[in-house]
BALO-951563 format. One line per field, with one value per residue (C-alpha): chain; z, y, x. Coordinates in steps of 0.25 Angstrom, whole numbers, plus 2048, in hexadecimal, padded with zeros to 3 digits. Layout:
BEGIN
mol: (A; ...) $
up: (Z; ...) $
north: (Y; ...) $
east: (X; ...) $
! end
This chain:
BEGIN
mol: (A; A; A; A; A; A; A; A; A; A; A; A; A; A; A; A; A; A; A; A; A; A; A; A; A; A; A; A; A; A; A; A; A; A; A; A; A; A; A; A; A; A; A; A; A; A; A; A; A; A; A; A; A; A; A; A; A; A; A; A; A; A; A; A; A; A; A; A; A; A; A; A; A; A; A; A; A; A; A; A; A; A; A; A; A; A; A; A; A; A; A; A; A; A; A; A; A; A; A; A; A; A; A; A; A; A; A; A; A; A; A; A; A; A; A; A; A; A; A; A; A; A; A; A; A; A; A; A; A; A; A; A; A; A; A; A; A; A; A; A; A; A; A; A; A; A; A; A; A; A; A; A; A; A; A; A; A; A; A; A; A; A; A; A; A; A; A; A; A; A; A; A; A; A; A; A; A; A; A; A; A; A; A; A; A; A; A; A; A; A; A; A; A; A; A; A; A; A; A; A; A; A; A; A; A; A; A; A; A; A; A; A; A; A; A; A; A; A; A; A; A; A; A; A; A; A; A; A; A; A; A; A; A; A; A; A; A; A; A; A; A; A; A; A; A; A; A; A; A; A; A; A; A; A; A; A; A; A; A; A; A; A; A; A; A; A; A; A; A; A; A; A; A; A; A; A; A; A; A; A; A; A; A; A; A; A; A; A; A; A; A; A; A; A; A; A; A; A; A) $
up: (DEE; DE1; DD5; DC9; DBB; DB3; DBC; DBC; DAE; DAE; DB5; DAD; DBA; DBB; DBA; DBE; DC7; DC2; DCD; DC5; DCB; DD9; DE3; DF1; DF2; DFA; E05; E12; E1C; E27; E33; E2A; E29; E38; E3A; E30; E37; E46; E40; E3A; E48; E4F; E47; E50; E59; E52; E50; E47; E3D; E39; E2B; E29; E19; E16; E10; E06; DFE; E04; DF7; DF8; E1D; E20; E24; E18; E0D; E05; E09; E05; DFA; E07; E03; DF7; DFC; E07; DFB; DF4; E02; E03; DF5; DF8; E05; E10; E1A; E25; E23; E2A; E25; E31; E34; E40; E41; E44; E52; E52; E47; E45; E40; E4B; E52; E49; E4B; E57; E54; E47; E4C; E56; E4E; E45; E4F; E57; E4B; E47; E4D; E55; E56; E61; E67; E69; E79; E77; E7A; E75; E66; E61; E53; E49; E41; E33; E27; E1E; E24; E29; E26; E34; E3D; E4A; E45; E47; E55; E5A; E55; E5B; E69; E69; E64; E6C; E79; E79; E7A; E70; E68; E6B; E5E; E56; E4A; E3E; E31; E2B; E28; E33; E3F; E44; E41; E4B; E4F; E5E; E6A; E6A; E6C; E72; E6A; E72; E7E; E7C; E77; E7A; E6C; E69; E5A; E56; E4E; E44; E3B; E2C; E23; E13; E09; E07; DF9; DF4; DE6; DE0; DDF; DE0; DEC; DF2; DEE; DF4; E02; E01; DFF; E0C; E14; E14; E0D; E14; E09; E08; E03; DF7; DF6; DFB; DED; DE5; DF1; DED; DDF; DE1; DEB; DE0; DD6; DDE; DE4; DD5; DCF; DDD; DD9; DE7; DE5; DF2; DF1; DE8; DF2; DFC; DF6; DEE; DE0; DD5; DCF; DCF; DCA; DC7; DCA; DD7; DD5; DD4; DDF; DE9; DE4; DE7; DF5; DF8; DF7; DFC; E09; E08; E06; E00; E01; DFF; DF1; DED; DDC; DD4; DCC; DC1; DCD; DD7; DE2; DE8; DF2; DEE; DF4; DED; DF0; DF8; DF1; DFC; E08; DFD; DFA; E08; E0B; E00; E04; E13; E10; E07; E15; E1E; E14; E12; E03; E05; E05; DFA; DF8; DF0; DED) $
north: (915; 91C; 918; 920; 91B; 91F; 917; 90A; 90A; 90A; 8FD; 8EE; 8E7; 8D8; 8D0; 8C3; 8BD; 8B7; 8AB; 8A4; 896; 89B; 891; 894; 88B; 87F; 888; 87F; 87D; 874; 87D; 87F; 870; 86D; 87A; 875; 868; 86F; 877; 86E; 864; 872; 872; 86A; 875; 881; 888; 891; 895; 8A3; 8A3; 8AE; 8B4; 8BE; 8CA; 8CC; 8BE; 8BB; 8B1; 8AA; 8CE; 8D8; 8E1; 8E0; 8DE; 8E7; 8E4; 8F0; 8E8; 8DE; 8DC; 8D4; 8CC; 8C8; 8C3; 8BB; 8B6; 8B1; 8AC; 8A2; 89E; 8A6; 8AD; 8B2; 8BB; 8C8; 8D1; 8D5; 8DB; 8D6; 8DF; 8EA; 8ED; 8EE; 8E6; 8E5; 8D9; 8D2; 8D3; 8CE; 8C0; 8B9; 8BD; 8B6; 8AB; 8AA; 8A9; 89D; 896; 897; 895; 888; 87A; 877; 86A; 863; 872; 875; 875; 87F; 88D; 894; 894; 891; 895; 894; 89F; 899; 8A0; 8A1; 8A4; 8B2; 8B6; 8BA; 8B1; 8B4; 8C5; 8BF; 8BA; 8C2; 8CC; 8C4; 8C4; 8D3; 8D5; 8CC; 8CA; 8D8; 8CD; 8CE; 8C5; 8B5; 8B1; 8B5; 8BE; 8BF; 8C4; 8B8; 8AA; 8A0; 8A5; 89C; 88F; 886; 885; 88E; 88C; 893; 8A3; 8AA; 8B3; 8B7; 8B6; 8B6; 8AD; 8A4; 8A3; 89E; 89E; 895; 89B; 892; 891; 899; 88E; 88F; 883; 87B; 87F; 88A; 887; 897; 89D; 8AA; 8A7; 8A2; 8AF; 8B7; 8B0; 8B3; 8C2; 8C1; 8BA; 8AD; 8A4; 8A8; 8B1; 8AA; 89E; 8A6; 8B3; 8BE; 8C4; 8BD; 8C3; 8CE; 8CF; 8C8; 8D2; 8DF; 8D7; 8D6; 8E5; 8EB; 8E2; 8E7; 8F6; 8F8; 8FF; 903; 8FD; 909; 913; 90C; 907; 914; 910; 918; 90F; 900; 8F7; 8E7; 8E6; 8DF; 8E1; 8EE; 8F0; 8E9; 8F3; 8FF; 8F8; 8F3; 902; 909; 900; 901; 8F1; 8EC; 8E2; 8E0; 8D9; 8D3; 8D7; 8D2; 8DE; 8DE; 8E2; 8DA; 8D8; 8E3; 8E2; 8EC; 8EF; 8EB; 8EC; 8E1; 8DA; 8CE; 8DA; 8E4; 8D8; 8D4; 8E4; 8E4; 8D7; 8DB; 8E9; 8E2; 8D9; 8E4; 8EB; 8F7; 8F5; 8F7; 8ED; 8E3; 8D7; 8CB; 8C5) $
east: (85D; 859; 860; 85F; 85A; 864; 86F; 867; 866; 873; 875; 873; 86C; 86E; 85F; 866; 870; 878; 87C; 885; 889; 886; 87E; 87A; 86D; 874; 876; 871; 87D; 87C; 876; 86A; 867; 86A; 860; 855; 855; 855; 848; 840; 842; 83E; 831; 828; 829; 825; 817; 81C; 827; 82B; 832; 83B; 83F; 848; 83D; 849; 848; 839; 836; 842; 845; 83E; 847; 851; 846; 83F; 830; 828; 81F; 81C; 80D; 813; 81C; 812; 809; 814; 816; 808; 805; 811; 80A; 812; 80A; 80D; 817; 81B; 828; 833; 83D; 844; 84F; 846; 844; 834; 82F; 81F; 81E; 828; 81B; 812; 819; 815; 808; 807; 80F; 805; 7F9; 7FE; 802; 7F6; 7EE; 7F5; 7F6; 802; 802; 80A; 80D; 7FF; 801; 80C; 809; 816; 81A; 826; 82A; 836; 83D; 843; 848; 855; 863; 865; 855; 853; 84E; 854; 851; 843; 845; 84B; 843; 837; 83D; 83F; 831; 829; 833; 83A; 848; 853; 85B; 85A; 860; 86C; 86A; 876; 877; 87C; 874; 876; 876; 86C; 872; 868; 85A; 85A; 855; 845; 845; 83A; 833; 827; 820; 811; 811; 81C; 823; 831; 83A; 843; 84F; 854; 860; 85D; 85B; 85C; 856; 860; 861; 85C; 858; 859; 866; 861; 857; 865; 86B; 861; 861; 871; 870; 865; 871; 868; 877; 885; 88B; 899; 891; 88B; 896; 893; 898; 88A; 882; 886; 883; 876; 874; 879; 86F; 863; 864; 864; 85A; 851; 855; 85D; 867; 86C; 879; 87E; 87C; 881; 88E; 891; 88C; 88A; 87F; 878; 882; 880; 88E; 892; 8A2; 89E; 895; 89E; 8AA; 8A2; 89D; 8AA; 8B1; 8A3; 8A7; 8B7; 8B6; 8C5; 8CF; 8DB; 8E0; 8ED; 8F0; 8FA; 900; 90C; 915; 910; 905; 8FF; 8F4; 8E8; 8DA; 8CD; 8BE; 8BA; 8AF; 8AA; 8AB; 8A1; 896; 896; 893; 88A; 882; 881; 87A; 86F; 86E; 86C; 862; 86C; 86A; 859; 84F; 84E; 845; 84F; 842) $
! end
């Protein structure tokens, strides 16, 4: 969406967050300690591991992320050391590079010492990333690519869904491959406020345990300071506006979102109906999720 000239000089933008007393970096509950544990004992039996980043906060997915200046982001990749790196979109029924996986998993593996699984002719790998960052997407998307088969794990739009290491899942048949799905796991603390922010607003922390009202505004901040102003067209706004109240009140009437309220009045209390300001930030926060506020690159 355009936005005239004249009307975003006419808004005062924030250039920082304010996060005021807010914490979410000892996030680390007790199925992500009993999964790290499980993986790390798995490890002896892996050839290969397939890391997983949300293309959103990569520094810090495809599908959701605003890649068009990909070339870049591959150098910055590779002058911090990362290689082998492909962008995908598993959500996609036909992804070209879905199928540039197995081959390349193939050539590192076949190219590297093995160890005590040299005798072995089939290759089992392990997925691992962040909560909710799409590890069984990938599986599953590797299943339908490779074995025309469809889904073998469980696939939600909430983190923990996988809360143990699984049973091995075939991927492919030539050769023999097999992944092991694992639990999302976080650091267990996560020493930048606003990285934590970021990986909240991507649905990597439950958001009861930050609020869904700071995602939110983190979430208003960061598409303004980016120049996205989708939200306005989409909730009926006549212009930008830095102000979440405000921005929640027009989405919470856009949507027909309200509740009823109890207020005391010189006569006594009467009940009346107000915008419902929880039901309009979790509106907002879901349609940044599913990419229906465009692509944007937190990072």
């Amino acid at each position: 969406m355009r936005i005239s000239h004249a009307l975003l000089s006419a808004v005062q933008f924030r250039t920082v967050f304010d996060f005021g007393q807010r914490e979410v970096a000892h996030w680390f509950p007790g199925h992500m300690a009993k999964g790290l544990k499980q993986m790390r004992a798995s490890l002896r039996n892996v050839d290969c591991i397939i890391e997983i980043h949300d293309a959103r906060i990569s520094f810090s997915r495809m599908d959701l992320a605003d890649t068009s200046n990909k070339l870049s982001i591959l150098k910055q990749l590779e002058r911090d050391g990362v290689k082998n790196v492909l962008f995908t979109d598993c959500l996609k029924q036909r992804d070209e590079s879905i199928k540039k996986i197995v081959p390349l998993v193939t050539d590192l593996i076949e190219n590297a010492p093995r160890f005590h699984r040299e005798e072995n002719r089939s290759y089992c790998l392990m997925v691992i990333g962040v909560p909710n960052v799409g590890k069984s997407s990938l599986i599953n998307a590797l299943r339908r690519t490779n074995l025309k088969k469809g889904k073998a794990s469980r696939v939600g739009g909430e983190p923990g869904i996988t809360k143990a290491v699984l049973t091995k899942i075939q991927v492919c048949e030539r050769p023999i491959i097999h992944l092991l799905d694992t639990p999302g796991v976080l650091s267990p603390k996560i020493e930048n406020v606003e990285t934590g922010m970021k990986l909240a607003l991507c649905g990597t922390i439950l958001d009861h345990l930050v609020g869904e009202d700071i995602i939110a505004d983190y979430l208003l901040f960061s598409l303004n300071r980016l120049q996205r102003f989708g939200y306005v067209e989409r909730y009926d706004l006549d212009t930008p506006s830095d102000d979440i109240q405000h921005v929640l009140k027009c989405i919470a009437v856009k949507l027909g979102k309200t509740q009823r309220v109890k207020a005391i009045t010189g006569v006594g209390d009467i009940t009346v109906r107000m915008p419902n300001y929880t039901a309009a930030a979790y509106d907002f926060i879901r349609a940044f999720r599913k990419g229906e506020l465009g692509k944007v690159m937190l990072d």
